[in-house]
MARKE-161591 format. One line per field, with one value per residue (C-alpha): residue in three letters; x, y, z; residue number from 0. Coordinates in Angstrom, 1 decimal. Each point is the difference from the previous one (the first is absolute). Layout:
rest = c(ALA,...);
px = c(X,...);
py = c(Y,...);
pz = c(Z,...);
nr = c(NUM,...);
END
This chain:
rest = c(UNK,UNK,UNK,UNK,UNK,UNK,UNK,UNK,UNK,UNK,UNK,UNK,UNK,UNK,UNK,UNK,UNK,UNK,UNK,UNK,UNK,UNK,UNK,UNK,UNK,UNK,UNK,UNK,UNK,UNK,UNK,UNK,UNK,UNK,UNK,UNK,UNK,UNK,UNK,UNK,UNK,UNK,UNK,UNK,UNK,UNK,UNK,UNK,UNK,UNK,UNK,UNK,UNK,UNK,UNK,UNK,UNK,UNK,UNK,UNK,UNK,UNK,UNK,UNK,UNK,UNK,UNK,UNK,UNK,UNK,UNK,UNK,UNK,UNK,UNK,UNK,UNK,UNK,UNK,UNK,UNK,UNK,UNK,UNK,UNK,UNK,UNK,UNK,UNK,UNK,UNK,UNK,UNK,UNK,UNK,UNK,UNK,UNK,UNK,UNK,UNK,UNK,UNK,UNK,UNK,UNK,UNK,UNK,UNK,UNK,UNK,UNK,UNK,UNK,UNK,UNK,UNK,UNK,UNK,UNK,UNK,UNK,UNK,UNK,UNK,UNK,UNK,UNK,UNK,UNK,UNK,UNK,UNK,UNK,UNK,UNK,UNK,UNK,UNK,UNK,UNK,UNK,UNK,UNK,UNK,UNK,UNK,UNK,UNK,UNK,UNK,UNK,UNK,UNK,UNK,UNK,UNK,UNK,UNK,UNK,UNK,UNK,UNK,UNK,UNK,UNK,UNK,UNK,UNK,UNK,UNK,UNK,UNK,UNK,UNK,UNK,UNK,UNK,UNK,UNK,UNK,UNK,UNK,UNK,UNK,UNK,UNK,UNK,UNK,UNK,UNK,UNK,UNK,UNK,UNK,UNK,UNK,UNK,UNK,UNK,UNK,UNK,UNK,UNK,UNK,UNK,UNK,UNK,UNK,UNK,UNK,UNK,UNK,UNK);
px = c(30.4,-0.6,-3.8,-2.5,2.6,2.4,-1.4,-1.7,3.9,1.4,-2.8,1.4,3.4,-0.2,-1.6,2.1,3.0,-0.7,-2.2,1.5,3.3,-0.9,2.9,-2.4,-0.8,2.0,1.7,1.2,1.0,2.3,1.6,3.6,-0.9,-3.4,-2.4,-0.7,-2.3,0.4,0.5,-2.0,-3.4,1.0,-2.3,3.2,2.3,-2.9,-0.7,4.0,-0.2,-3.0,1.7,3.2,-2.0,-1.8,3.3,2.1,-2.9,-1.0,4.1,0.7,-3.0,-0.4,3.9,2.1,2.6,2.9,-1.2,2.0,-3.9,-0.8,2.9,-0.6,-3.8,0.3,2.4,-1.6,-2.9,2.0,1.9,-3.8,-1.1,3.5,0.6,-3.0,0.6,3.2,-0.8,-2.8,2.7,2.6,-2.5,0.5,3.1,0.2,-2.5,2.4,0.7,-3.6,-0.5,2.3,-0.5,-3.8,1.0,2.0,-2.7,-2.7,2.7,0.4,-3.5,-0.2,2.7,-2.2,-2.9,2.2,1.2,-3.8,-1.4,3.0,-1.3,-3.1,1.0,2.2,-2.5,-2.5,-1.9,-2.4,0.7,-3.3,-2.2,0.3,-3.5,-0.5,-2.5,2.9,1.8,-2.3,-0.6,3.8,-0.9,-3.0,2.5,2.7,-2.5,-0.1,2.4,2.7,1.2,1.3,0.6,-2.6,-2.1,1.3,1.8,-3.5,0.6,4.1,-0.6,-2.6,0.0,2.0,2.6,-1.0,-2.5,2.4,2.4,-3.2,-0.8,4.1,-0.4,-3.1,1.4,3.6,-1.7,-2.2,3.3,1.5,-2.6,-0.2,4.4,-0.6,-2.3,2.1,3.2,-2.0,-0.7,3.6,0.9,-1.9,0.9,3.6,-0.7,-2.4,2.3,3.5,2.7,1.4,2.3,-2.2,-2.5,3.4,0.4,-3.4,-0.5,3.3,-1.0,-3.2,1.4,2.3,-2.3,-2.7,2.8,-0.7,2.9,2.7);
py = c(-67.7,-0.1,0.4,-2.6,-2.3,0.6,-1.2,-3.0,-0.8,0.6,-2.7,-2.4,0.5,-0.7,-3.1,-1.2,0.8,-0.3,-3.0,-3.7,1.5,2.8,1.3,1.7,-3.4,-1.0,-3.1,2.5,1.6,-2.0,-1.6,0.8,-0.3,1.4,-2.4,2.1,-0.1,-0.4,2.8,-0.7,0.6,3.7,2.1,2.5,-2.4,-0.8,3.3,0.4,-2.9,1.4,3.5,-2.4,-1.8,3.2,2.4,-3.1,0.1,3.9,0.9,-2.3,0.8,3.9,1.0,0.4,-2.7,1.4,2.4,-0.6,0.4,-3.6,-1.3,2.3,-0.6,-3.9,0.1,2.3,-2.5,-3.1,1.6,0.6,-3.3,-1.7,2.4,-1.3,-3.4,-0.1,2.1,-2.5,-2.9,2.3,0.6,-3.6,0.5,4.4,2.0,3.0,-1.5,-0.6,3.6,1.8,-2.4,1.0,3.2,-0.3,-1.9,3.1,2.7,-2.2,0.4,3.4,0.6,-1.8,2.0,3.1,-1.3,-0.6,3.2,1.7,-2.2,1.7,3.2,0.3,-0.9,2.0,-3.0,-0.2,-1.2,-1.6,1.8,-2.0,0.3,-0.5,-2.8,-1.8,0.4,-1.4,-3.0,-0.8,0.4,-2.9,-2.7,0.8,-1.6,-3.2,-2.6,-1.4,2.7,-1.0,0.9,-1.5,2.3,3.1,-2.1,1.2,3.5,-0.3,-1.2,1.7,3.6,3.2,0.4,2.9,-2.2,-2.8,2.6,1.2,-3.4,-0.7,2.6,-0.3,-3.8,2.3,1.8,-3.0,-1.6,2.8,0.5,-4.0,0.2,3.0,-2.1,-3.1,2.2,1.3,-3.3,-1.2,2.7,-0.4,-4.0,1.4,2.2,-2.2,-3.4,1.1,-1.3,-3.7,0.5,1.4,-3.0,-2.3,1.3,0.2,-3.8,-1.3,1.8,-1.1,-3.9,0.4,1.6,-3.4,-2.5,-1.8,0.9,-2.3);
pz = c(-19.5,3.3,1.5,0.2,-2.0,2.3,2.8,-1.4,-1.4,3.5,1.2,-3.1,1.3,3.2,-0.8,-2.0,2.0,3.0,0.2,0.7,0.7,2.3,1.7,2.8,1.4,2.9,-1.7,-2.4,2.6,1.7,-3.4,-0.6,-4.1,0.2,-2.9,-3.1,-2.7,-3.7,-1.7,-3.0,2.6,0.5,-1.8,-0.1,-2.1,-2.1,-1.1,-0.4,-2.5,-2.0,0.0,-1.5,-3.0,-0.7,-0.4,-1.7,-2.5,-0.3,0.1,-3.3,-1.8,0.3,0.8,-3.0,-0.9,2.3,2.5,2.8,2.0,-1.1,2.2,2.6,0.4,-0.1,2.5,2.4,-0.6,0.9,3.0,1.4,0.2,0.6,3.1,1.2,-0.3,1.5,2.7,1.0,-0.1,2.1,2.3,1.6,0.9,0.3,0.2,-0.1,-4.2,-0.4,1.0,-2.6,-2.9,0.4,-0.3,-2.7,-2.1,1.3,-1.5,-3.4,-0.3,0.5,-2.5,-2.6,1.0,-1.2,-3.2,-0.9,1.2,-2.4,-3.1,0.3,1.6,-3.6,-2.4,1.5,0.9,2.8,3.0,2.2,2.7,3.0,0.4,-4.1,-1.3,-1.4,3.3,1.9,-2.4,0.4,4.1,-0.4,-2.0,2.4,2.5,-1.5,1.6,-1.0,-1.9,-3.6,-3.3,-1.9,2.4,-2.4,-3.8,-1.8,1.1,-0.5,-3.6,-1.1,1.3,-1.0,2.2,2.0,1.2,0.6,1.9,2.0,1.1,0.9,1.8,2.2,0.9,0.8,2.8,1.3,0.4,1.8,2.4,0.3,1.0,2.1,2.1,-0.1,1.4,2.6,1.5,-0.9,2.1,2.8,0.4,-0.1,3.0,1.8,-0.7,-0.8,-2.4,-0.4,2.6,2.8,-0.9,0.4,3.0,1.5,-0.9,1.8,3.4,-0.4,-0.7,3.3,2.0,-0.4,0.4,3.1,2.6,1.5);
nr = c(0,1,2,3,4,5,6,7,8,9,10,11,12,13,14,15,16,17,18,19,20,21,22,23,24,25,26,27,28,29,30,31,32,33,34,35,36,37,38,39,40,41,42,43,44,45,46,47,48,49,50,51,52,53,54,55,56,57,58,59,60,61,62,63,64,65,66,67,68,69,70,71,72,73,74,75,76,77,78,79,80,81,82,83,84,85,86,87,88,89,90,91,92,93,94,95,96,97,98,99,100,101,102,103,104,105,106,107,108,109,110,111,112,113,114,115,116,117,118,119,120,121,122,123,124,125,126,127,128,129,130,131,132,133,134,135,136,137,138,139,140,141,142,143,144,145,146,147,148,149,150,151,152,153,154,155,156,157,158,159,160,161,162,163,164,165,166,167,168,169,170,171,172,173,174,175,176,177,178,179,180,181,182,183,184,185,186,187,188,189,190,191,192,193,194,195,196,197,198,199,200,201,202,203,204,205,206,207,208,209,210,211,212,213);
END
């Protein structure tokens, strides 16, 4: 899902996160507790909460009372979005902990993306083109900002579910691709800027070195 989409999706992030609360600027620079942004404006957690009310929806309706999968699926759903959430808090205080909760919420995801490509590898199902017509419809909604769920509930309750596990999956990879970027700037601030400590640090020198002598 990446492409044209996934460029103008690396725009929408970028925006979104790195906007008012830039940490490139030199205030956010020189902060001990660098200012962050909420995490409800990152088109990453967004997606992460549609992928959520989509699979709490498709898991109970399609899955068979039960199946340990419907568990399994919900969970991986929740752990995407909640990863993401509180690695945006944690990153006030560590970026190191906003670094591998990220992570962890970009490897629930990609744990739910297998447990839906099996539903329809098993049933013989089919699984989307990238490039397919309904693919790329999926790419043109996942434009649209803020990203919700009423953006998809006609679709959720009223297709078949391979077409309901096709579209899961599309907003699975735009998510990915959406984290991927976010770690990579993540990682760069950590390089460019350090931990808490080093910040700590930097800003007492700093503080003793513009006192006014004796």
């Amino acid at each position: 899902m990446n492409g044209k989409n996934g460029k103008n999706v690396n725009q929408k992030l970028h925006s979104s996160h790195d906007s008012p609360d830039s940490h490139s600027s030199p205030e956010a620079a020189r902060s001990v507790i660098p200012p962050r942004g909420d995490y409800q404006t990152l088109l990453s957690f967004q997606k992460a909460e549609v992928v959520y009310d989509i699979t709490f929806r498709f898991a109970h309706r399609f899955l068979a009372r039960g199946d340990r999968t419907i568990d399994q699926m919900i969970q991986s759903a929740r752990s995407g979005k909640q990863n993401i959430l509180e690695g945006s808090k944690a990153g006030t205080t560590s970026k190191e902990m906003e670094i591998k909760l990220t992570n962890v919420g970009r490897a629930s995801l990609e744990e739910l993306l297998r447990d839906y490509r099996d539903y329809l590898r098993v049933r013989d199902l089919p699984l989307w083109d990238k490039d397919s017509k309904q693919a790329r419809f999926v790419r043109d909604l996942g434009r649209k900002t803020p990203q919700t769920f009423e953006l998809y509930r006609d679709f959720v309750e009223t297709r078949p579910p391979q077409v309901i596990a096709n579209i899961a999956i599309c907003l699975i990879h735009q998510a990915n691709y959406l984290i991927d970027q976010q770690l990579k700037t993540l990682e760069k601030e950590f390089v460019e800027q350090g931990g808490l400590r080093e910040r700590m640090t930097r800003a007492r020198l700093n503080y003793r070195n513009q006192r006014p002598r004796q």
